[in-house]
C-alpha positions as CSV (number, residue, x, y, z in Angstrom):
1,X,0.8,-4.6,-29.7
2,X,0.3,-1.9,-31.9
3,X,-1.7,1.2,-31.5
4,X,-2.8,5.2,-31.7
5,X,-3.0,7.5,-28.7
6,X,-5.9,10.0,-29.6
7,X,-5.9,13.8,-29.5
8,X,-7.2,15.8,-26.7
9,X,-11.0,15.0,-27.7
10,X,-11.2,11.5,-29.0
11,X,-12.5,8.5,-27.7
12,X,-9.2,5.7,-26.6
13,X,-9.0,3.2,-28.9
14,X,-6.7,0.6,-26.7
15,X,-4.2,-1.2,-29.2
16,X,-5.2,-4.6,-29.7
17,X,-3.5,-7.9,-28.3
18,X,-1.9,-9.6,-31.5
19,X,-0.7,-12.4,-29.3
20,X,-0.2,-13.7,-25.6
21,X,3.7,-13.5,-25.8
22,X,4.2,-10.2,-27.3
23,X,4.2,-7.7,-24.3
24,X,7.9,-7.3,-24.9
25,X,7.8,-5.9,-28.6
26,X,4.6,-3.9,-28.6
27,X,4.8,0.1,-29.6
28,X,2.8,3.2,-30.2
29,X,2.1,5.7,-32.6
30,X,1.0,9.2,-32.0
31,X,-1.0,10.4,-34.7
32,X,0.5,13.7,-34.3
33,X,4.3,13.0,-34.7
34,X,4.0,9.7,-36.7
35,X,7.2,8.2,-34.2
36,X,6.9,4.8,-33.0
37,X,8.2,4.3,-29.3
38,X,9.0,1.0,-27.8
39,X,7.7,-0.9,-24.6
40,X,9.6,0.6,-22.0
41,X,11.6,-2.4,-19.2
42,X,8.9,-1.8,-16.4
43,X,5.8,-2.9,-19.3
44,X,4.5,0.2,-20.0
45,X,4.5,1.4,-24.0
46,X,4.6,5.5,-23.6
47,X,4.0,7.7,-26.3
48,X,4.3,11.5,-26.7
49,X,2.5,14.1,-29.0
50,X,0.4,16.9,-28.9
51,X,-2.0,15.4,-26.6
52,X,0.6,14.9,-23.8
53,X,2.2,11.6,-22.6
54,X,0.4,8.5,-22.5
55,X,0.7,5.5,-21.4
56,X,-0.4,1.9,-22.1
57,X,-0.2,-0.5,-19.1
58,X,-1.7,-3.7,-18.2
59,X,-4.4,-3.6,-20.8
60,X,-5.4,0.4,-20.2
61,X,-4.5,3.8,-21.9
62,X,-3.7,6.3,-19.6
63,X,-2.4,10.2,-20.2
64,X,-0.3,11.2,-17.5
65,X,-1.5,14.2,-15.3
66,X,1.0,17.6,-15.0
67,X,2.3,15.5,-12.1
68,X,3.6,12.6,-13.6
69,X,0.3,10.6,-12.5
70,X,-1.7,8.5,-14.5
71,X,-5.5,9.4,-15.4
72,X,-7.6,7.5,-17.6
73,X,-9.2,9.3,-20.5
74,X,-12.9,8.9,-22.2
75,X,-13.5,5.6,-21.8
76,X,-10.7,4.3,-19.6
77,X,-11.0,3.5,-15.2
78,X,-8.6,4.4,-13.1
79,X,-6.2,2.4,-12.6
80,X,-6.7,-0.4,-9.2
81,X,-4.6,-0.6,-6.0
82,X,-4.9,-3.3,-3.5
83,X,-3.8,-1.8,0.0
84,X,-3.1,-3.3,3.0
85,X,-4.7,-2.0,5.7
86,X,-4.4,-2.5,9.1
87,X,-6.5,0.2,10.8
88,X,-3.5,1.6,12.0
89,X,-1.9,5.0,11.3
90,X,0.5,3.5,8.9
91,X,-1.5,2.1,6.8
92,X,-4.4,4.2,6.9
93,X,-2.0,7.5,5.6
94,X,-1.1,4.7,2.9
95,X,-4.8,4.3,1.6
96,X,-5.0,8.1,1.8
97,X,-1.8,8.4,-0.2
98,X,-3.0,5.8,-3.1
99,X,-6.3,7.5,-3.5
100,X,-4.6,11.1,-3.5
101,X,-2.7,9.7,-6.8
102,X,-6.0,9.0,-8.1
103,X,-6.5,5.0,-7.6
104,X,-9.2,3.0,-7.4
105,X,-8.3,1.2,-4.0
106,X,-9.0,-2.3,-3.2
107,X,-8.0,-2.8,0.8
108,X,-7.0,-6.1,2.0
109,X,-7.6,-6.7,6.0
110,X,-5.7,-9.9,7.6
111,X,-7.4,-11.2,10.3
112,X,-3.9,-12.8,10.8
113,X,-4.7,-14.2,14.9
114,X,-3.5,-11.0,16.2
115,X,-4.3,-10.4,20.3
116,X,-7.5,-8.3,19.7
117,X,-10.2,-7.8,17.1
118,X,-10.1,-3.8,17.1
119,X,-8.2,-2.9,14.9
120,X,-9.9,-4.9,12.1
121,X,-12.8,-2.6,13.2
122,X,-10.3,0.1,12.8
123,X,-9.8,-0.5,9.1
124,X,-13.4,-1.1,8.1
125,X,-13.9,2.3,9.6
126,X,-11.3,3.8,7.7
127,X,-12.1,2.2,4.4
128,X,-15.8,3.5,4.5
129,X,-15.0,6.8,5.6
130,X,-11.5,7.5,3.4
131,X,-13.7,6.0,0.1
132,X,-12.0,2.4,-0.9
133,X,-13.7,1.1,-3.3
134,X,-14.0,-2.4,-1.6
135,X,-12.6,-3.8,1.5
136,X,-11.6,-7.9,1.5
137,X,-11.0,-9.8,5.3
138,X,-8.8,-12.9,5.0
139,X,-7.8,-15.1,7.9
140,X,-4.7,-16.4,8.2
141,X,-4.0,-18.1,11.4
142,X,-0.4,-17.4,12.1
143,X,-1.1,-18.1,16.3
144,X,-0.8,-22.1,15.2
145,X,3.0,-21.1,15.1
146,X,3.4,-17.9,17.7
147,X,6.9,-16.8,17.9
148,X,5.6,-12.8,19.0
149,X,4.0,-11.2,21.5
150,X,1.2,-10.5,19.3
151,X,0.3,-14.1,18.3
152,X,1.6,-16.2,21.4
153,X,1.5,-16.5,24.7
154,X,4.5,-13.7,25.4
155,X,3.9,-10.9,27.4
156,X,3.5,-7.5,25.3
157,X,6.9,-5.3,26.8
158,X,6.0,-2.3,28.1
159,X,7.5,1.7,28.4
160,X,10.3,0.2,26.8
161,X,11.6,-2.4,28.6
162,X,13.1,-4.6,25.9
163,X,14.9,-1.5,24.6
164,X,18.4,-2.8,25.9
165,X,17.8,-6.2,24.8
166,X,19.1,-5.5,21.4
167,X,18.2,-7.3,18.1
168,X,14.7,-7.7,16.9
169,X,11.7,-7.4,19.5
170,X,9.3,-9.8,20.3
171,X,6.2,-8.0,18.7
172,X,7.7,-8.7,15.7
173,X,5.4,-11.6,13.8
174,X,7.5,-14.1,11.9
175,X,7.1,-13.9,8.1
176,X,4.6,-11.3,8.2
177,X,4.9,-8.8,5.5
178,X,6.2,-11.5,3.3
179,X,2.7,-13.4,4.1
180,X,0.6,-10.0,3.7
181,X,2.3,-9.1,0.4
182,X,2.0,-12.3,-1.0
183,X,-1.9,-12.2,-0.2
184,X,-2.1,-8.9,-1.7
185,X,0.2,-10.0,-5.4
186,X,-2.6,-12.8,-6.1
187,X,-5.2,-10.4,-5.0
188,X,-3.9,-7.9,-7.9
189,X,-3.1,-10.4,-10.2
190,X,-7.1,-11.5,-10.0
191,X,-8.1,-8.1,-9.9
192,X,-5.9,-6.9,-13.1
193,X,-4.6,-4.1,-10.2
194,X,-1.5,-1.8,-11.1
195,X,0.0,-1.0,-7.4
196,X,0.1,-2.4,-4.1
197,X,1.0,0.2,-1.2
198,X,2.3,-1.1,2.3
199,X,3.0,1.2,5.2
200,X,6.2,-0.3,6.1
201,X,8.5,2.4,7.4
202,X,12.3,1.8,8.4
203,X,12.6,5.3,10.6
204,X,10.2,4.9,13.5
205,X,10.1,1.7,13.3
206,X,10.5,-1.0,15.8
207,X,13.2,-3.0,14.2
208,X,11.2,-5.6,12.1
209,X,13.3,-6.8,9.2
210,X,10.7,-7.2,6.7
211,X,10.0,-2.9,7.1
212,X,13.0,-2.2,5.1
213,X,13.6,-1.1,1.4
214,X,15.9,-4.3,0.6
215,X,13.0,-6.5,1.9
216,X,10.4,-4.5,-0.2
217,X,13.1,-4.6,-3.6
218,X,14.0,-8.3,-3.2
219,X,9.8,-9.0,-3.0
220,X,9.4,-6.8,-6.0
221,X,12.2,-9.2,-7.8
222,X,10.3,-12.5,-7.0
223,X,6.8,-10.9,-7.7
224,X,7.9,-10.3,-11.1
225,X,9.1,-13.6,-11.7
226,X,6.0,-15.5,-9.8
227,X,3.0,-14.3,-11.3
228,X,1.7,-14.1,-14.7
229,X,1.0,-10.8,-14.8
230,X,5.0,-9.6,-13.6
231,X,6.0,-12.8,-16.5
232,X,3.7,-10.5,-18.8
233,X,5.5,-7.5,-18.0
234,X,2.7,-6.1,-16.2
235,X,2.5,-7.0,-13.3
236,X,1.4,-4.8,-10.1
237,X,4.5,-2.5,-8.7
238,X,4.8,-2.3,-4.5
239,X,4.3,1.0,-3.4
240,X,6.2,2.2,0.1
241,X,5.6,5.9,0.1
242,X,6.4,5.7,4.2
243,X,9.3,4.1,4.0
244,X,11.9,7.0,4.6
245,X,9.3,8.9,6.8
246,X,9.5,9.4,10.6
247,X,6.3,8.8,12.2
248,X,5.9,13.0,13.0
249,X,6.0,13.3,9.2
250,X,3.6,10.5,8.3
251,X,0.6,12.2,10.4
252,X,1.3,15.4,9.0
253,X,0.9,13.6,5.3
254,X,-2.1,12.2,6.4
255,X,-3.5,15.3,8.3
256,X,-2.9,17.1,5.3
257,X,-4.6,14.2,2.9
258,X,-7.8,14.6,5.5
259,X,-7.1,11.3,7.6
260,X,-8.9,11.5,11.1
261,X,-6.7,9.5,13.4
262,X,-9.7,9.0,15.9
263,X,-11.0,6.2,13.7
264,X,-7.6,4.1,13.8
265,X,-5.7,1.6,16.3
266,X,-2.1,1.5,16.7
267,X,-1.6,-0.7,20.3
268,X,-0.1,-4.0,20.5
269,X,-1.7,-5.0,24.0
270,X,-5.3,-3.3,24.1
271,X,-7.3,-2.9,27.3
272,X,-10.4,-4.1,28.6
273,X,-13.3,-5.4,26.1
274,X,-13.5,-1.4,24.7
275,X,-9.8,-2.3,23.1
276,X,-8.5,0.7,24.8
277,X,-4.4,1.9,23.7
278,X,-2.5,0.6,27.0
279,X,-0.5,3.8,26.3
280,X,3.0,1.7,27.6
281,X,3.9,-0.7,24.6
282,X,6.3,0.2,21.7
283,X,3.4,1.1,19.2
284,X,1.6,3.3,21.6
285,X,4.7,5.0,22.7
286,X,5.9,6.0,19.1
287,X,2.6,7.1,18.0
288,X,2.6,9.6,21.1
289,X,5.5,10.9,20.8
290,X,4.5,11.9,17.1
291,X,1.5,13.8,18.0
292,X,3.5,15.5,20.6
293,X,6.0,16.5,18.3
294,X,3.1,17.9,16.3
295,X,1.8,19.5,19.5
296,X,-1.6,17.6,19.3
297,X,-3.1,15.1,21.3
298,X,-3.8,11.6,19.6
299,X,-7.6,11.9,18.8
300,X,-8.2,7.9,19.3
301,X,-7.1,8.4,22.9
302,X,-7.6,12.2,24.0
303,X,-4.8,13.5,26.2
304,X,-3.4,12.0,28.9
305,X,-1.2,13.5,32.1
């Protein structure tokens, strides 16, 4: 690949493909400098001249923004992100997040055979009212296995009665995250997307081995051998932004980003046919204890004595 970045005012002209294999050994020239700069190891060819930094990656020109973001010029989209959302308050800070950097978000809903229905309803609210761009439900059937409170027939634990058990809890769903991400790397392989954000967080977080940074760097290895698009050099990077984050600091970022926590679902084990938070299991009791430390009262739930 071989091409110019423009100045301030011109049109992009996007280099030209001068054959399928040759991702690795494409380069740029800036009109202004005359230097040539090689693809960088993560597939993206970045030039720099008197029209800033820019950046060619899967197929678009982009000029980095003041804060090391990327923007599309005259001519270019922004670049895509396929999101996971849940409808919970992870996940809907995470779609806040990806938009905040300026991308064109793609959610992807499992309807995986989770105990209740709501919070599916949770994330079509939030993806109408945070802007997505579009908003895909898959089903997935994971209760033809169980193995978790949330897919079998085990009971939910409640105000922290499994806390002494040790080791991993029984809400957590076998395979999960690995299933959702895998979902969500054809999804941006189809779609030609950049980034996939998941609201996995290892700090308030009930133990789930597939919430950690090693899990999220070991899928990132086997993406970019898997797909096309990572063989390419471009495939779509995964995106944690919650991952060091305590739960207190995630609402603030989302506060802050203009999420309204009213619209979202967090509870394992939700009452009555309204899907009410029981207010006792592991999920409701980390998400209270967040807007306490906040001093606010959860807005899905209003407070309680």
């Amino acid at each position: 690949l071989l091409g110019e970045c423009p100045g301030e005012d011109s049109n992009l002209h996007p280099p030209k493909r001068t054959s399928t294999s040759s991702w690795r050994v494409c380069q740029f020239r800036h009109p202004g400098d005359g230097g040539l700069v090689p693809l960088d190891e993560r597939g993206a060819s970045i030039a720099i001249g008197g029209a800033g930094l820019w950046v060619h990656r899967g197929g678009i020109l982009h000029r980095m923004s003041g804060s090391g973001s990327m923007s599309g010029g005259a001519g270019s989209r922004r670049e895509r992100a396929v999101v996971l959302l849940s409808g919970g308050v992870d996940s809907a800070t995470c779609l806040a997040i990806a938009l905040d950097a300026g991308h064109e978000c793609h959610c992807l809903t499992v309807r995986y055979g989770q105990r209740h229905a709501v919070e599916l309803a949770a994330a079509a609210r939030v993806a109408t009212a945070l802007g997505a761009a579009s908003r895909r439900e898959v089903e997935i059937d994971l209760r033809g296995f169980g193995g978790s409170a949330l897919t079998g027939d085990i009971d939910v634990p409640k105000d922290g009665e499994d806390e002494g058990a040790g080791g991993i809890p029984v809400t957590y769903v076998p395979a999960r995250n690995t299933i959702f991400l895998s979902y969500a790397m054809a999804l941006a392989e189809v779609i030609d997307a950049g980034h996939i954000y998941i609201g996995v967080n290892e700090v308030d977080y009930s133990g789930y081995p597939d919430c950690r940074p090693e899990f999220i760097d070991a899928f990132q290895k086997m993406a970019d051998l898997a797909t096309r698009a990572g063989v390419e050099g471009h495939g779509a990077r995964i995106e944690a932004p919650l991952a060091g984050m305590s739960k207190r600091e995630i609402l603030a970022r989302g506060i802050e980003l203009g999420v309204d926590y009213g619209m979202t679902h967090s509870c394992y084990d939700p009452v009555g046919e309204e899907g009410a938070a029981c207010g006792g299991c592991d999920s409701c009791r980390i998400r209270a204890a967040a807007f306490a430390e906040l001093g606010m009262d959860d807005p899905a739930v209003g407070a309680r004595d």
